[in-house]
Structure formats: C-alpha cells, structure tokens
C-alpha positions in Angstrom: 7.5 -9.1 -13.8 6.9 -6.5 -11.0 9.5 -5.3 -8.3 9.0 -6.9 -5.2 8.1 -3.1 -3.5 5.1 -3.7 -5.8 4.2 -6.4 -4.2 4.2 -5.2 -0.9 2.2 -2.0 -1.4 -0.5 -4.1 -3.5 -0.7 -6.7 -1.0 -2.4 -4.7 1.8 -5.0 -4.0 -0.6 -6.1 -6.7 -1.6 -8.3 -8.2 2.0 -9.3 -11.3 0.1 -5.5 -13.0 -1.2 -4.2 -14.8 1.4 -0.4 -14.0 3.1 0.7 -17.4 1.6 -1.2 -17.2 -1.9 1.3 -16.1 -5.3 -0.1 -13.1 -6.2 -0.3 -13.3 -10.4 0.0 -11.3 -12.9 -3.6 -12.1 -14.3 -5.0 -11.9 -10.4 -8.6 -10.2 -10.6 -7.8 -7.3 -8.4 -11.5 -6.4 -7.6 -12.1 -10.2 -6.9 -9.1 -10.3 -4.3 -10.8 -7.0 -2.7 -9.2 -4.2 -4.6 -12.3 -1.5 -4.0 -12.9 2.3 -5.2 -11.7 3.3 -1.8 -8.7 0.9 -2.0 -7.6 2.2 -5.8 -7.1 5.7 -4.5 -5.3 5.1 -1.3 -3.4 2.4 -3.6 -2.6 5.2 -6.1 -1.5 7.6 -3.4 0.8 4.9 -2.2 2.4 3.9 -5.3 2.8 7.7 -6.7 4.8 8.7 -3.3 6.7 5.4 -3.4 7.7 5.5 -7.4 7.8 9.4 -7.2 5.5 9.1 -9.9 2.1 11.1 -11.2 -0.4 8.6 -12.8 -2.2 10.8 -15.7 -6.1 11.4 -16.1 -5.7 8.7 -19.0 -4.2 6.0 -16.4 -6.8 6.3 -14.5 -9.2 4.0 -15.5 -10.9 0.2 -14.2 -8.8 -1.7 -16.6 -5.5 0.0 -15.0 -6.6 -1.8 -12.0 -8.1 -5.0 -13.1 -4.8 -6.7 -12.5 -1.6 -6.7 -11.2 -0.1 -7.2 -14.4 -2.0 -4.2 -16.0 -1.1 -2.0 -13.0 3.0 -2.7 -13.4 2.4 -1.8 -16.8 0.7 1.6 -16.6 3.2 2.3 -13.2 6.0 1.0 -15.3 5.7 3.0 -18.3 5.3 6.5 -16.2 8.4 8.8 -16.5 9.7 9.7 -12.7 7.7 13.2 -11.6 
C-alpha cells in the first residue's frame, strides 16, 4: 500500500471520490475524475514531491488507471 502523501496529492484530483470515501487500490481513476489535464498537473506534483522523473515509458493510460498502478510505476522510479 501507498504512503499516505500519496494519498493526499491524488485526492485533489480526483473531483468525483468523496472526502469520506476509502480511496482503493483498484479505484478507476478516470471514473473518480482523473482527466488529461488532471494526469499532468498530477505528474508535476508527484515528480516535485518524490523528487522523481517518470520516463517516456511510464507515461501511459494504464499508469493512471488506478491508484494501485500509479504507486507502482512512482514506486519503482529511482530518486532524480
């Protein structure tokens, strides 16, 4: 499972969860409002908080499809 600073960048993203919902690690991220527009400021946000680069290869729809997906991808990127 995810830190809980992932959580709190995600949530703002995502219009459609509500504040008092579980967000889970299967959640459809474009069903909970995760939009084009929303993946890149998302992206910007978690690369300055992690102090991470996501590579051309990372970025792709099933990356963001779910939370679960995401901490994986973020997870497994070395520290920039």
């Amino acid at each position: 499972m995810w830190d809980a600073r992932f959580e709190e960048l995600l949530r703002p993203h995502l219009p459609f969860l509500p504040a008092t919902e579980k967000l889970l690690e299967n959640a459809d991220l474009p069903g909970l409002g995760l939009d084009s527009l929303g993946i890149v400021e998302l992206l910007a946000t978690l690369e300055e908080a992690y102090g991470v680069r996501f590579k051309d290869d990372a970025l792709t729809k099933e990356t963001f499809e779910t939370p679960g997906t995401l901490w994986t991808v973020l997870s497994g990127i070395s520290v920039a």
